[in-house]
N, C-alpha and C positions, 0 to 999 in steps of 0.2 A: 579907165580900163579895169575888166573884172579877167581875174585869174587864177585859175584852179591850180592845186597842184595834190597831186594823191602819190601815193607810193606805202613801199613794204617799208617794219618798221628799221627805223638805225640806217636808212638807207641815204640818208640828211637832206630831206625834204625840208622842216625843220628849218633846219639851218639856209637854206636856198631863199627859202618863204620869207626870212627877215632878214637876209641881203639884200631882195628886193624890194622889201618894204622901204626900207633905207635908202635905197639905190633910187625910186620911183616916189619916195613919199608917197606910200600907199596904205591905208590901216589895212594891222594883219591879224587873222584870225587861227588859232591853232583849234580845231577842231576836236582832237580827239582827248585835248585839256578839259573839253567838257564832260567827256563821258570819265576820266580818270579823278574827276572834282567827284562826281556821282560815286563813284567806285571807293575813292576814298570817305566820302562820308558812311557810306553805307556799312563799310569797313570800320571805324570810328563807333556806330550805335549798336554793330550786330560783334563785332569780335570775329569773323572770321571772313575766308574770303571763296568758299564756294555754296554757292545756291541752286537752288531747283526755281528759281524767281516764279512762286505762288503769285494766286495775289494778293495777299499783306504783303510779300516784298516789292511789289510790282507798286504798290500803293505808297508804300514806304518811299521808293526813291521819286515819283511824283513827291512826295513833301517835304523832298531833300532840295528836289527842283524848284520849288515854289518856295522853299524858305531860305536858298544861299541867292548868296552874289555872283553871279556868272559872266558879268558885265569885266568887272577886274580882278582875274582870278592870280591870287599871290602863286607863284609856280614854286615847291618845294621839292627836297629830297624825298618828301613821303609820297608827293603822287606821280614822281618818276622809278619809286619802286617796282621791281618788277613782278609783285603778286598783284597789286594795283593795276599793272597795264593790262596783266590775262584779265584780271575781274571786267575790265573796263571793256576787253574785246567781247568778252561773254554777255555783257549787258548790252554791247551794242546790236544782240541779236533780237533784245527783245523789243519788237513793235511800235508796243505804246510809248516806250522812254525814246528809241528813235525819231518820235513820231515830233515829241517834247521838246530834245534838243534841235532839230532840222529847222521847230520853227523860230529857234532863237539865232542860229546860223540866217537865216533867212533875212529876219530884222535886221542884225547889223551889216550885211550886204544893202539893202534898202538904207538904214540909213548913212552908211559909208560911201555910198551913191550920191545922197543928198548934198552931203558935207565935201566930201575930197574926189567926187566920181570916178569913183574906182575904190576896187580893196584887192586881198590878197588872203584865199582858205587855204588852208592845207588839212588834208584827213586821209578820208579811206574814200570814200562814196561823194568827192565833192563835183568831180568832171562829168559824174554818172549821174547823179540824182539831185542835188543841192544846186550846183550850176550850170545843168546841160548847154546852156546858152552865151556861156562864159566866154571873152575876148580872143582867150588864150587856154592851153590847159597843157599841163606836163604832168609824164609819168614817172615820177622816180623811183630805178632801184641800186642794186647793188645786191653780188653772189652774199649769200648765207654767211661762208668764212669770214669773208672782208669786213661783215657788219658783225659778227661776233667776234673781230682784234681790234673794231673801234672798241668797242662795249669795253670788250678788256683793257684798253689803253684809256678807258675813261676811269676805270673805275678800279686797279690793280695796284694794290701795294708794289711797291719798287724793292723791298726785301724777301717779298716771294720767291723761293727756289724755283726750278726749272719746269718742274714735276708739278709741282702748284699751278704755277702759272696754265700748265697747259690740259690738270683738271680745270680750271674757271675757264677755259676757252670753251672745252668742251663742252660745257652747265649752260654757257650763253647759247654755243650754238644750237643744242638742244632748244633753249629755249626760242629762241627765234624762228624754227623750225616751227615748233607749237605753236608762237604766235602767225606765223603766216597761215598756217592749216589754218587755223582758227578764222582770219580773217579773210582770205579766198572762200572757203567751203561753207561762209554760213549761208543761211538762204535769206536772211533781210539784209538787201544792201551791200551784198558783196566785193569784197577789192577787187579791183579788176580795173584794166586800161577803156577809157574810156574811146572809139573809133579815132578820132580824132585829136586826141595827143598827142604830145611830141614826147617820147622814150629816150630818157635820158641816165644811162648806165655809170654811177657815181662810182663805179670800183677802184679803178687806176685813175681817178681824175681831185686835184684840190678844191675846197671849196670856191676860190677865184674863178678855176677851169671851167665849175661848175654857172657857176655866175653868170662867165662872158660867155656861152652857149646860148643861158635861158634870156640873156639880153638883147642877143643878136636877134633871134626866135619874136622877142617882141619887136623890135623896131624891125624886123622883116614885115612884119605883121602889122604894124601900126603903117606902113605903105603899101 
């Protein structure tokens, strides 16, 4: 079984995707690890993190793409930073690097097919363009606030006053705001619910809740 799962970000697609993987013995693919692998190297040779992507930078991250490992990418604190994630949405607009990664998304559906028939994407563009043809497809989100008090609960010193606290709320949700613009509004590949998903609103619900919905959804579906 091949199964898509897209959504806005912090909205624990993520986390859904490797329940299932587990749940299903399914290999799982995070998607947008690839464009943030790119985003941090690029980040890494250039020193900063906004471009006008000419092409020597256009060129540059083809030689990022052609000379890392993408196959098993180590996930760190630096490319879950969150200049890293805008870089990574920005890059996602451009063409050719889309063009790059899609087809490496591609491959390990094909060969995850081969081996365990079946896998598991998560991104932005997988129900819509990657796997139009996919088993299953889910849309996950969850409101702006909700995903800017996981962020803070992720990532919030416990000695933080009140005041503090509820500047960094603010700074997330700013930010997540920016990143959805960013990633609804670009014109290659846009987020967006694919016809036929199943929309699945993670606000008031645990990851378990979250689970035995998207499990039901398949074994409905697998009959």
């Amino acid at each position: 079984m091949i199964i898509a799962i897209d959504g806005t970000a912090g909205s624990g697609k993520g986390t859904l995707s490797k329940r299932l993987s587990k749940k299903l013995n399914l290999p799982y693919l995070d998607t947008g690890i690839l464009y943030r692998k790119v985003a941090f190297e690029l980040f890494k040779k250039e020193k900063k993190t906004t471009f006008n992507f000419d092409k020597d930078t256009i060129k540059l991250m083809i030689e990022i793409i052609k000379s890392n490992n993408f196959v098993n990418i180590k996930k760190n604190d630096f490319l879950r930073d969150d200049k890293i994630g805008l870089l990574a949405s920005e890059i996602g607009k451009v063409k050719t690097i889309r063009t790059h990664l899609n087809s490496m998304q591609i491959k390990f559906v094909n060969d995850s097919v081969v081996l365990k028939k079946g896998c598991i994407l998560d991104g932005r563009d997988i129900g819509t363009i990657i796997l139009p043809n996919a088993d299953i497809k889910f849309f996950i989100t969850a409101s702006p606030e909700v995903r800017a008090k996981r962020m803070l609960k992720e990532k919030v010193n416990a000695n933080l006053q009140p005041h503090e606290q509820k500047c960094m709320f603010n700074k997330y949700l700013f930010k997540i705001n920016e990143r959805d613009d960013n990633d609804f509004n670009r014109k290659i590949s846009p987020l967006k619910k694919a016809i036929d998903a199943f929309e699945i609103d993670t606000s008031d619900l645990t990851p378990k809740e979250v689970e035995e919905i998207a499990i039901n959804k398949i074994y409905k579906k697998k009959t």
